[in-house]
C-alpha positions as CSV (number, residue, x, y, z in Angstrom):
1,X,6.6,15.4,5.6
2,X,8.9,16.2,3.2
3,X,9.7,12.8,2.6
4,X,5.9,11.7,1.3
5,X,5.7,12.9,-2.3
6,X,2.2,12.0,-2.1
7,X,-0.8,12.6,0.9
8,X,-3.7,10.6,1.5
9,X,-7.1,12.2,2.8
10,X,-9.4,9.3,3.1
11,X,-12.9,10.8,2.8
12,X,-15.1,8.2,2.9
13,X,-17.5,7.3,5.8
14,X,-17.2,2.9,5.3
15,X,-13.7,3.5,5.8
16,X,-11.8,5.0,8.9
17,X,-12.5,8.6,9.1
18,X,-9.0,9.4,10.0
19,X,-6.9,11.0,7.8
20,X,-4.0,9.9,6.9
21,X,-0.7,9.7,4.5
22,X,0.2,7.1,2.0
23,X,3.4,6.8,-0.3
24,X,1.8,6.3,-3.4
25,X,0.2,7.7,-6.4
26,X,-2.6,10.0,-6.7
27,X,-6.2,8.1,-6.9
28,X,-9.1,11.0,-8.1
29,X,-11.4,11.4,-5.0
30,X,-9.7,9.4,-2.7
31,X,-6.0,10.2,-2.5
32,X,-4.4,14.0,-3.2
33,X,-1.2,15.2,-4.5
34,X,0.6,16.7,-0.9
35,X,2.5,18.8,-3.5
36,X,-1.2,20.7,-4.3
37,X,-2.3,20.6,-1.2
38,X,0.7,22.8,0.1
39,X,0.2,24.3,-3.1
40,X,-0.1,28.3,-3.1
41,X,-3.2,28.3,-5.3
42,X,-4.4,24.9,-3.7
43,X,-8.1,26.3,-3.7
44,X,-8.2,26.6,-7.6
45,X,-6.1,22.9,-8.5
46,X,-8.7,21.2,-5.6
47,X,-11.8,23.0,-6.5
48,X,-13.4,20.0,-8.0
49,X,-14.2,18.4,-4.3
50,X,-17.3,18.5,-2.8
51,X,-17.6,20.7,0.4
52,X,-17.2,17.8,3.1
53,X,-14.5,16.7,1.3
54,X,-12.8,20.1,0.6
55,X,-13.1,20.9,4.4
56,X,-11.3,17.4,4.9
57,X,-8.0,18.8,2.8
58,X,-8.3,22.1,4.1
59,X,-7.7,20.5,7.8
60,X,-5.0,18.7,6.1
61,X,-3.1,21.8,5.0
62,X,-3.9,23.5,8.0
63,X,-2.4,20.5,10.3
64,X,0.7,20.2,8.0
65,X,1.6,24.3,8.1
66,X,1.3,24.6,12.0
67,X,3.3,21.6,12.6
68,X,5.8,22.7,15.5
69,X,9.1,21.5,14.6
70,X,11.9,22.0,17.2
71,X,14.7,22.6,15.9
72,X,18.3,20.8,16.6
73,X,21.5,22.8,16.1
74,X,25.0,20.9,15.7
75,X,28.2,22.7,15.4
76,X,31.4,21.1,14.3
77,X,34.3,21.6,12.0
78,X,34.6,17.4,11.4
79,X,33.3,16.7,8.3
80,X,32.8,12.7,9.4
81,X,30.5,14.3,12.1
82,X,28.4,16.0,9.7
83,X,28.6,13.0,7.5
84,X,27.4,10.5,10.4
85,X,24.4,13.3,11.4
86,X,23.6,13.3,8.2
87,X,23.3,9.4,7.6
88,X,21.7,9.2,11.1
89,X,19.0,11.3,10.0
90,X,18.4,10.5,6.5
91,X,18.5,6.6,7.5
92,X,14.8,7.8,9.8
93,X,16.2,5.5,12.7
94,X,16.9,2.1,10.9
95,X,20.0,0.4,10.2
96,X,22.5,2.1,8.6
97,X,23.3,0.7,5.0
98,X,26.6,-0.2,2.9
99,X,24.3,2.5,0.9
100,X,23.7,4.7,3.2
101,X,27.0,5.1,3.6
102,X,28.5,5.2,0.1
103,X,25.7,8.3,0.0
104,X,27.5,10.3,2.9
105,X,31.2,9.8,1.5
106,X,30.0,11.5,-2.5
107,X,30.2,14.8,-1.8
108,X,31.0,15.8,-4.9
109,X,28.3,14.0,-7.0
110,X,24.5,13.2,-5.9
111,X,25.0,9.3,-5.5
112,X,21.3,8.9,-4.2
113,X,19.6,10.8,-7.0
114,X,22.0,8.9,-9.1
115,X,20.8,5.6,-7.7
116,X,17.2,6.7,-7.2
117,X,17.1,6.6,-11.5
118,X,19.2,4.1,-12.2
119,X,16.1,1.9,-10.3
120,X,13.4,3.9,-12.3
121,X,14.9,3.0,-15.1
122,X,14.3,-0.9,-14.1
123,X,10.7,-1.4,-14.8
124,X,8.9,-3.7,-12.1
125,X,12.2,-3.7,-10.3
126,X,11.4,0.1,-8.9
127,X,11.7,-1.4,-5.3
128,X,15.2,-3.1,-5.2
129,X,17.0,-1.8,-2.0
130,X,19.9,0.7,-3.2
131,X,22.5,-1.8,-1.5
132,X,23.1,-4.0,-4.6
133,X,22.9,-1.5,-7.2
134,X,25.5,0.4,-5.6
135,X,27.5,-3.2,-4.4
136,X,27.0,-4.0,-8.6
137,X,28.7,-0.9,-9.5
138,X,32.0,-1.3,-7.2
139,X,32.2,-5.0,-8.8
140,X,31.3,-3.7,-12.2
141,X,34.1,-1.4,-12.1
142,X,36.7,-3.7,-10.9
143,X,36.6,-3.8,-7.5
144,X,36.3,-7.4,-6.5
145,X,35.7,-7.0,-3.0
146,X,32.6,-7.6,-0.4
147,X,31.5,-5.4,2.8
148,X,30.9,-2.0,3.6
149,X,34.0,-0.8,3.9
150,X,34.8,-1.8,0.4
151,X,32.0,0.4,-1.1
152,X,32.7,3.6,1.3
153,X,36.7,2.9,0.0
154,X,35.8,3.1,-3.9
155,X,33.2,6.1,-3.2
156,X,35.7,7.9,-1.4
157,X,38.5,7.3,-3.8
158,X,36.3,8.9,-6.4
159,X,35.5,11.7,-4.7
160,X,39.0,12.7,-3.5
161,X,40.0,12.1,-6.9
162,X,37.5,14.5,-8.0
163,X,38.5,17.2,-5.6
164,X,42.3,16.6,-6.4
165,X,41.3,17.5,-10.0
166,X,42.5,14.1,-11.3
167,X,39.0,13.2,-12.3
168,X,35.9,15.1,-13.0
169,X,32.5,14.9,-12.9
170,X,32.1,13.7,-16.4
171,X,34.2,10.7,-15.7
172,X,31.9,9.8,-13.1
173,X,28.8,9.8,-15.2
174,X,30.1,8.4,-18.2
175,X,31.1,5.1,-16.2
176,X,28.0,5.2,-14.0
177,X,26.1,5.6,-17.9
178,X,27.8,2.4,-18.7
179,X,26.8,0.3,-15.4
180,X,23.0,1.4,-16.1
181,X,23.4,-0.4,-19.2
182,X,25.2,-3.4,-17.8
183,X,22.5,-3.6,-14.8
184,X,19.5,-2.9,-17.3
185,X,20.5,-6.2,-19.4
186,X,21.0,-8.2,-15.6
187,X,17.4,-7.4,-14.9
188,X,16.4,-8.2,-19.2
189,X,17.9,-11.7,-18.8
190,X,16.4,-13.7,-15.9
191,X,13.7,-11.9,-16.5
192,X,13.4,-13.2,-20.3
193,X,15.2,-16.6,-19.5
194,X,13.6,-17.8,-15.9
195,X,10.3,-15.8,-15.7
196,X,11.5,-13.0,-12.7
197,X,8.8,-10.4,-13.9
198,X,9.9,-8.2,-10.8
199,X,11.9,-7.9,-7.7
200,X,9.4,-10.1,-5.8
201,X,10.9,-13.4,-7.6
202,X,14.5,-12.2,-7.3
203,X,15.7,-15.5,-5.0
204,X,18.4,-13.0,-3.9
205,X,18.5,-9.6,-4.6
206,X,22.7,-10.1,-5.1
207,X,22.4,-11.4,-8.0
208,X,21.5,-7.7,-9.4
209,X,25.0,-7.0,-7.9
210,X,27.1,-9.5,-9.3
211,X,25.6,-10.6,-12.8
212,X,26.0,-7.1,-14.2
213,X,29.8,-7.8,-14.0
214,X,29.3,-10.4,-17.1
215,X,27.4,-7.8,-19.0
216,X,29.9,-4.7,-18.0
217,X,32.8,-7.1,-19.7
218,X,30.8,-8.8,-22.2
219,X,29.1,-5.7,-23.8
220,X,26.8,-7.6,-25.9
221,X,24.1,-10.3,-25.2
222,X,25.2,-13.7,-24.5
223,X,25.8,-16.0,-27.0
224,X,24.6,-19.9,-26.8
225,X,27.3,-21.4,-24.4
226,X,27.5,-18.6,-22.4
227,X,23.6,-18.4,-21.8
228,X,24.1,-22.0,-21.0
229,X,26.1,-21.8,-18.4
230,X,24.4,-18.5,-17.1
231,X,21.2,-21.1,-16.4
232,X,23.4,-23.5,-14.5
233,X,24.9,-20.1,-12.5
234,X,21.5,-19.2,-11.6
235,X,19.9,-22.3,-11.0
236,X,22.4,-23.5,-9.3
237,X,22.4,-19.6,-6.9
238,X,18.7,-19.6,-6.7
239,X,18.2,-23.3,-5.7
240,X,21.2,-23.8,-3.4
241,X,20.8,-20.5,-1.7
242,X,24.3,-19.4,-2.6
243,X,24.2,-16.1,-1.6
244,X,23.1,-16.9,2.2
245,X,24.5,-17.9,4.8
246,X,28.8,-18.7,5.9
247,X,29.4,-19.3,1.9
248,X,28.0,-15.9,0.6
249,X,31.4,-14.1,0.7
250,X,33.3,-16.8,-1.1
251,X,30.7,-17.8,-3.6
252,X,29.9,-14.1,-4.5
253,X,33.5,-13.6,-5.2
254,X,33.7,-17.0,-7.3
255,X,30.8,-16.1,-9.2
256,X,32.8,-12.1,-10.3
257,X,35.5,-14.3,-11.4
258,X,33.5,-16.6,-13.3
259,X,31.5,-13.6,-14.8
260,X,34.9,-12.1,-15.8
261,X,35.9,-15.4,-17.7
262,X,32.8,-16.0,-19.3
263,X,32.7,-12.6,-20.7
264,X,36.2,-13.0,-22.2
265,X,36.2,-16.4,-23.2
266,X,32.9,-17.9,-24.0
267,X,34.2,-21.4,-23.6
268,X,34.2,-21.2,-19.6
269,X,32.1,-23.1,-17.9
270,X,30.4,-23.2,-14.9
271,X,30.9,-25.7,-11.4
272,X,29.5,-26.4,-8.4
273,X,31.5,-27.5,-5.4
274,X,28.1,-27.8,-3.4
275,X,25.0,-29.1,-5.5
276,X,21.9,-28.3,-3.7
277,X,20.6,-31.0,-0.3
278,X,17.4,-33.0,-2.0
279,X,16.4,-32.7,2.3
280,X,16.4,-28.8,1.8
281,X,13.5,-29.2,-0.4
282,X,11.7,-31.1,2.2
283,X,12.0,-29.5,4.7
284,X,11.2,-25.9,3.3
285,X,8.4,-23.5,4.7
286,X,6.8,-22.9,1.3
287,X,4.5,-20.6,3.0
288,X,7.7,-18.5,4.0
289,X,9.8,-16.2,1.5
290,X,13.1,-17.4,0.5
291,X,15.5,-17.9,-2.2
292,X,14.7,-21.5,-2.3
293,X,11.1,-21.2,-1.7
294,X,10.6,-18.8,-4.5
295,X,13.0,-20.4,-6.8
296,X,11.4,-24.0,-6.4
297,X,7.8,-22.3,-7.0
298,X,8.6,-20.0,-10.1
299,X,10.7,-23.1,-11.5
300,X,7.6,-25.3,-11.2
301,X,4.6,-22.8,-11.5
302,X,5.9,-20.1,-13.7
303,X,8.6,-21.8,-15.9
304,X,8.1,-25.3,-15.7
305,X,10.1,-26.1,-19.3
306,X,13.8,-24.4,-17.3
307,X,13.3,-28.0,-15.0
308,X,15.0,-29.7,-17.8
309,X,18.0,-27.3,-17.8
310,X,19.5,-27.4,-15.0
């Protein structure tokens, strides 16, 4: 319970009577705060709710404090056990991420909290998975590399670093500081330049990993020829579904390189070994989510005048 900011009492009899619990915002007379339910002075903050539905979040509270929880105790001197409990139970039974990962392995710095802001701080991009911003802040920093293991490597570099004294905390934040800028202006610029309003037109959710690499280097917004050729990088990604499939490795990689040389001469340009199959376009489900689904649709629907760029 811990886990759900937020509880839901549905009190109303054209709905079902069951109560239950909702991850979302507080809605006056329909949804209440868990945090004054459990509240010691609950009965003054929810005193404005009629009896029925009083006795409703009364049974609520009750329910929640005499929950029986067994508990489980593990004893080990291996910090990697403790680290793979913790991601087990933290990751609620799903797959494990690069993320979830690169979370166990900072020990000396809250990682999670660190990344949980940095995606606040994206507005109507709140619900990106954690896996690409921290994927764009290994390749931000230098670390041209793709997989798992590559992510847990850098994470554990900086925290052995940390406890050897040869870096500090402040170091950390400074450069995580800078990415947050860097991935703020990757989220400003499709979304000003090809009409992504919010993570739900994002053909891939990559590219938040790999386009902050041109702004960490750059350090300023783009000029002419370099916004040029950043349409015909993400036309070219969104449309020929670059970042799927056996090519995703090599073209993610190509695309950090290109970033790099873009950033430090302007005059670089953009190519594509393998333009995008007319057929694909044919053939798609349009009533399915993809990256070439949703790219076609917001290029044709949403920002029909970026047809002539590409």
């Amino acid at each position: 319970m811990c886990f759900l900011p937020k509880s839901g009492v549905s009190p109303h009899k054209d709905e079902d009577e069951t109560s239950r619990f909702s991850y979302r915002p507080a809605i006056e007379g329909r949804y209440v705060s868990i945090v004054d339910v459990l509240s010691p002075n609950w009965r003054y903050k929810l005193r404005k709710y009629a009896s029925r539905k009083f006795k409703k979040i009364e049974d609520c509270r009750r329910r929640l404090l005499r929950y029986e929880l067994p508990p489980v105790s593990i004893r080990t001197k291996s910090l990697d056990d403790v680290r793979t409990t913790f991601i087990r139970i933290n990751s609620g039974g799903m797959r494990v991420t690069a993320a979830d990962q690169a979370f166990a392995k900072a020990s000396r710095f809250n990682l999670r909290e660190l990344a949980r802001n940095a995606r606040l701080n994206l507005p109507d991009f709140e619900k990106v998975p954690f896996d690409p911003i921290i994927l764009g802040f290994m390749f931000a920093n230098g670390r041209l590399e793709v997989g798992q293991e590559a992510v847990e490597a850098m994470i554990d570099r900086w925290d052995k670093d940390m406890r050897r004294g040869k870096r500090n905390i402040k170091d950390f934040n400074n450069t995580w500081g800078r990415y947050v800028d860097s991935l703020g202006r990757a989220v400003d610029f499709p979304r000003e330049s090809f009409c992504v309003l919010n993570d739900q037109f994002l053909p891939s959710e990559n590219i938040l990993a790999t386009l902050p690499v041109f702004f960490q280097h750059n350090g300023a917004q783009p000029g002419v020829t370099q916004r040029r050729e950043l349409r015909k990088w993400f036309w070219a990604t969104a449309l020929g579904q670059r970042y799927s499939g056996r090519g995703c490795r090599k073209n993610v990689l190509a695309d950090l390189r290109f970033f790099q040389r873009l950033a430090e001469n302007g005059r670089a340009r953009f190519s594509l070994d393998e333009p995008a199959d007319k057929s694909d376009l044919l053939r798609a489900q349009y009533t399915q989510k993809s990256a070439l689904t949703k790219a076609l649709a917001k290029m044709i629907i949403s920002c029909p005048s970026a047809i002539n760029t590409v």
